[in-house]
PyMOL commands that place a pseudoatom at each C-alpha (Angstrom):
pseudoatom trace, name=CA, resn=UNK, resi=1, chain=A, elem=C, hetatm=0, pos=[8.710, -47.982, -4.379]
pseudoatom trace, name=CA, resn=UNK, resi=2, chain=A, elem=C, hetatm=0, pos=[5.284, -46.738, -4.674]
pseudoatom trace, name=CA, resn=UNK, resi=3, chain=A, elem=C, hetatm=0, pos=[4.524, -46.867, -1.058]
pseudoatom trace, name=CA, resn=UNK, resi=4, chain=A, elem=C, hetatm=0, pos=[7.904, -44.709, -0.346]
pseudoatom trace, name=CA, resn=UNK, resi=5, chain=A, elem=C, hetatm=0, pos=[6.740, -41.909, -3.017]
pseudoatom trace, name=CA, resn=UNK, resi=6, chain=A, elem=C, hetatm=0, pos=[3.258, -42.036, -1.102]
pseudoatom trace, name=CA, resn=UNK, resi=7, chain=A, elem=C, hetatm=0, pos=[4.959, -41.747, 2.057]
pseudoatom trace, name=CA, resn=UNK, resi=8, chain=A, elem=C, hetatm=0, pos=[7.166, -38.510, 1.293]
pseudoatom trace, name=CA, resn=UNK, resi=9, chain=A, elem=C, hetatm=0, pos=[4.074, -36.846, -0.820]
pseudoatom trace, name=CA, resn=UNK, resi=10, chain=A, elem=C, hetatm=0, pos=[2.544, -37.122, 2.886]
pseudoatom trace, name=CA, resn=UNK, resi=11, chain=A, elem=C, hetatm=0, pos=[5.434, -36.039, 4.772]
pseudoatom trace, name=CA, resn=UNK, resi=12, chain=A, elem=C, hetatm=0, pos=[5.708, -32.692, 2.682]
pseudoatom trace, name=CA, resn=UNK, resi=13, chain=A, elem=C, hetatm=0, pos=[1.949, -32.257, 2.358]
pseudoatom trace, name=CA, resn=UNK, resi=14, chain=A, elem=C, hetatm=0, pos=[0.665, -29.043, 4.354]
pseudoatom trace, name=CA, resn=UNK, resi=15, chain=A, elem=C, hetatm=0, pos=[-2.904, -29.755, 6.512]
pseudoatom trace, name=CA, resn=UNK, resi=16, chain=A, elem=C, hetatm=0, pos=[-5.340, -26.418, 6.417]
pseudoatom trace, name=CA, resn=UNK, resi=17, chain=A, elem=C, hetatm=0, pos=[-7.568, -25.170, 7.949]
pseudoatom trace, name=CA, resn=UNK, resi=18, chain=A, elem=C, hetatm=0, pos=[-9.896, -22.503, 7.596]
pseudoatom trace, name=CA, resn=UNK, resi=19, chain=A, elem=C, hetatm=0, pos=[-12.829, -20.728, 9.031]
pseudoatom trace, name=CA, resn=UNK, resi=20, chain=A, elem=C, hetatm=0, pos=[-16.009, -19.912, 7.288]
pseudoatom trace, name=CA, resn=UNK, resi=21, chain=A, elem=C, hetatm=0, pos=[-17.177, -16.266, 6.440]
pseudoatom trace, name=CA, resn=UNK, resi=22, chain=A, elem=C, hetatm=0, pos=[-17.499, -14.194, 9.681]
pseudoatom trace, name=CA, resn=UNK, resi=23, chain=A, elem=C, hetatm=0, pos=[-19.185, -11.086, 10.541]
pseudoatom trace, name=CA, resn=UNK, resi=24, chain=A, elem=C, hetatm=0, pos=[-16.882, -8.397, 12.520]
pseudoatom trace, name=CA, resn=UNK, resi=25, chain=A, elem=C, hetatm=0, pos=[-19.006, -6.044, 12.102]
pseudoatom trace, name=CA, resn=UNK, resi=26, chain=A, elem=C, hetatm=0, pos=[-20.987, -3.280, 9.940]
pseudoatom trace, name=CA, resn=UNK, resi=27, chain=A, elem=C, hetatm=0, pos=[-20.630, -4.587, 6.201]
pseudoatom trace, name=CA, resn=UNK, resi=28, chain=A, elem=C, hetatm=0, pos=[-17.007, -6.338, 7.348]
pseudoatom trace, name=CA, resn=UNK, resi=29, chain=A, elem=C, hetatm=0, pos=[-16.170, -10.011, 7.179]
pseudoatom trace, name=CA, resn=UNK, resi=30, chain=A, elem=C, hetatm=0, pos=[-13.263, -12.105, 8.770]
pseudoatom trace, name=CA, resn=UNK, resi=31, chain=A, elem=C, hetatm=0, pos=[-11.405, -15.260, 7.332]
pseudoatom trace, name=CA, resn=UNK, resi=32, chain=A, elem=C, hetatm=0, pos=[-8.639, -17.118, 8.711]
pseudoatom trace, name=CA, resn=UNK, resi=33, chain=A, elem=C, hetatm=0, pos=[-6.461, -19.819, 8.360]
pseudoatom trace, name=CA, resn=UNK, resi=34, chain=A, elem=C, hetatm=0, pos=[-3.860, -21.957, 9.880]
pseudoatom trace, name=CA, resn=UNK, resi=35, chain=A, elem=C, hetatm=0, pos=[-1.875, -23.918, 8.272]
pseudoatom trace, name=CA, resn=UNK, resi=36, chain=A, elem=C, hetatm=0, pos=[0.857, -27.033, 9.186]
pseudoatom trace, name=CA, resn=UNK, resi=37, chain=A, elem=C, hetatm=0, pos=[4.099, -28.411, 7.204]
pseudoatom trace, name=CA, resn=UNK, resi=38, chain=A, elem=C, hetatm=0, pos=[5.814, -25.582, 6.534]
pseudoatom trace, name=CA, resn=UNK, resi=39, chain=A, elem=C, hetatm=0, pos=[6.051, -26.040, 2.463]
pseudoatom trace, name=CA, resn=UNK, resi=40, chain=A, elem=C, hetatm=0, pos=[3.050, -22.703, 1.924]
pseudoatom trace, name=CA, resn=UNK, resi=41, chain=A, elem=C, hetatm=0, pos=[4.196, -19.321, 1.818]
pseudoatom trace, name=CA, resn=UNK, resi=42, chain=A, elem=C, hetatm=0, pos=[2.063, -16.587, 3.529]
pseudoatom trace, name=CA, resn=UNK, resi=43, chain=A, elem=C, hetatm=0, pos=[1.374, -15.246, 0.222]
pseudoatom trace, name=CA, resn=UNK, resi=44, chain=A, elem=C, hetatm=0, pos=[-0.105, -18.108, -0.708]
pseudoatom trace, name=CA, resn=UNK, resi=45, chain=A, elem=C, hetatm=0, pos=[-2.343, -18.054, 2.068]
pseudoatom trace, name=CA, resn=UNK, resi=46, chain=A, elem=C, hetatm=0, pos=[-3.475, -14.911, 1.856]
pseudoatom trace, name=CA, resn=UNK, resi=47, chain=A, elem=C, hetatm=0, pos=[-4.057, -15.199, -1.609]
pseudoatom trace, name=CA, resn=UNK, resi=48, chain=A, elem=C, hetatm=0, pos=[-6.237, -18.178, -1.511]
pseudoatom trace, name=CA, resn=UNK, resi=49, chain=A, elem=C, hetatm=0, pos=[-8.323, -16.179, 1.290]
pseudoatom trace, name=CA, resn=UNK, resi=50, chain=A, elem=C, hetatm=0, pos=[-8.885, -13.277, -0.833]
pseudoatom trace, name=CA, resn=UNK, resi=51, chain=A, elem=C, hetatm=0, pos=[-9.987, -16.023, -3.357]
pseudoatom trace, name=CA, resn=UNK, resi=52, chain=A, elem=C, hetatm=0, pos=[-12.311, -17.348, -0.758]
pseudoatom trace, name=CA, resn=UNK, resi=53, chain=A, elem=C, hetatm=0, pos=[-13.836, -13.425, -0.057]
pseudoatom trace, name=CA, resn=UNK, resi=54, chain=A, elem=C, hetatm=0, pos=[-13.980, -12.433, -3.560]
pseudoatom trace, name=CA, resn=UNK, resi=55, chain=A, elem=C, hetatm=0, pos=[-16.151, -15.519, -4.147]
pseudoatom trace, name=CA, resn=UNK, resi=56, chain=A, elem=C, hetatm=0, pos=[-18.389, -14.824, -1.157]
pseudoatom trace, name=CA, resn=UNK, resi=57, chain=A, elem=C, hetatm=0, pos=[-19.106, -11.116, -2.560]
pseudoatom trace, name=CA, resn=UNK, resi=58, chain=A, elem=C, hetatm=0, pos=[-19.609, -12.501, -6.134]
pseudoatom trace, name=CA, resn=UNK, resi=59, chain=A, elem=C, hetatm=0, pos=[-22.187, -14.737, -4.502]
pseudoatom trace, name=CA, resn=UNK, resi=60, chain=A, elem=C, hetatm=0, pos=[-23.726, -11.690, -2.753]
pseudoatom trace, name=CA, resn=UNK, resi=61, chain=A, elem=C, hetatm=0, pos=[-23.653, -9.925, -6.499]
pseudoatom trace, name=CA, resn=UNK, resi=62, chain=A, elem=C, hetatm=0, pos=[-20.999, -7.528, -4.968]
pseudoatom trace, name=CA, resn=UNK, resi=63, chain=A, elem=C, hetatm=0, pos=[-17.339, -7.076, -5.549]
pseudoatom trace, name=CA, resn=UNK, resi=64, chain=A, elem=C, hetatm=0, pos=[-14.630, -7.293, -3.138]
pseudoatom trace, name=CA, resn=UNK, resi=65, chain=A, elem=C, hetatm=0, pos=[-14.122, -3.746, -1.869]
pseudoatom trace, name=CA, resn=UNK, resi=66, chain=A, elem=C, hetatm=0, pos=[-11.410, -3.394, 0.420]
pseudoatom trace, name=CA, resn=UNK, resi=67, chain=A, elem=C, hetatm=0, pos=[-9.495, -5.539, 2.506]
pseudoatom trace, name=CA, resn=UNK, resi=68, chain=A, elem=C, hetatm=0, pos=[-6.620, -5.923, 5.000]
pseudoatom trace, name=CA, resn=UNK, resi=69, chain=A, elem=C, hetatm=0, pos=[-4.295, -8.756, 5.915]
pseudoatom trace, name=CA, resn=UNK, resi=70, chain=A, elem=C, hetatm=0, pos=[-1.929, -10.096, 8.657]
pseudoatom trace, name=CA, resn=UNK, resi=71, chain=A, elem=C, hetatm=0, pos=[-0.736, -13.003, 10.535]
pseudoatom trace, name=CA, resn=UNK, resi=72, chain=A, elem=C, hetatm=0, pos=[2.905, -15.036, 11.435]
pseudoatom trace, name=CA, resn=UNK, resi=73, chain=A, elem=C, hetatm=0, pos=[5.099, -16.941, 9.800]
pseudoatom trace, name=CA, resn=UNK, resi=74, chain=A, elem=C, hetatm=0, pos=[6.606, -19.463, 10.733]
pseudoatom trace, name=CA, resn=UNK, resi=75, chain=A, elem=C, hetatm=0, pos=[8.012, -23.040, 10.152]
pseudoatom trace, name=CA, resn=UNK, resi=76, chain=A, elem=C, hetatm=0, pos=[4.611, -24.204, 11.397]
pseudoatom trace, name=CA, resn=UNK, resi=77, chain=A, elem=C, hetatm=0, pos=[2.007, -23.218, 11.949]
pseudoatom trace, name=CA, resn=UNK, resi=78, chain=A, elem=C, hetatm=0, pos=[1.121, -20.687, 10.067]
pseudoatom trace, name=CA, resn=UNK, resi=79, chain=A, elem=C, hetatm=0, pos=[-1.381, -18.295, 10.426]
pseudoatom trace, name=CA, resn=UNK, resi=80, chain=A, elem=C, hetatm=0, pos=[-3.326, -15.749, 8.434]
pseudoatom trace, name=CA, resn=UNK, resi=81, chain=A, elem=C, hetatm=0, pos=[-6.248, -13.223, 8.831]
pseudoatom trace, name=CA, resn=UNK, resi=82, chain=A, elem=C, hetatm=0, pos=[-8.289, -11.431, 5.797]
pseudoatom trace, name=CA, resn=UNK, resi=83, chain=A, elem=C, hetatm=0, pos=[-10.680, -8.384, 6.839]
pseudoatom trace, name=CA, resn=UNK, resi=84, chain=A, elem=C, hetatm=0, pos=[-12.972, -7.207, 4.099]
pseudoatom trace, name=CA, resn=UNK, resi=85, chain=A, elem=C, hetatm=0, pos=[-15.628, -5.321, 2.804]
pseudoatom trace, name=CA, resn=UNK, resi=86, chain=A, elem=C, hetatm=0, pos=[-18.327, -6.202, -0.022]
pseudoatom trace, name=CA, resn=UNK, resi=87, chain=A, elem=C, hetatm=0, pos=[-19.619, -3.499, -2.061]
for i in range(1, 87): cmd.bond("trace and resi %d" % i, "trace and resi %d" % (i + 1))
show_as sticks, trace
zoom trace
């Protein structure tokens, strides 16, 4: 029985993957993400990648300024995109 319920938390289990912290320019960074299995809304997504960049301007003693979003949905995969600013 066990080995089923391991088997299905697997099966519905989304894989991620996501860049680190890139420079696009002047004072503007780029995330991104992809993700597989279907079960993660983009909101979600995007959400934990404006986790990610508020984190990397707290650890630059700066707050998240500004930032834009995009990407496709889809059954899989996903995609998303976070541009933003530190200030």
């Amino acid at each position: 029985m066990r080995l089923i319920l391991l088997a299905g938390v697997v099966a519905v289990s989304a894989c991620t993957t996501a860049t680190p912290v890139q420079p696009v320019g002047k004072d503007r960074f780029m995330l991104a993400s992809t993700v597989r299995g279907g079960l993660t809304t983009d909101g979600q997504i995007k959400a934990e990648l404006l986790d990610r960049a508020r984190a990397f301007c707290g650890k630059k003693e700066m707050v998240l300024e500004s930032s834009s979003s995009g990407g496709s949905q889809g059954w899989t995969p996903q995609t998303a995109e976070v541009l933003f600013k530190c200030e």
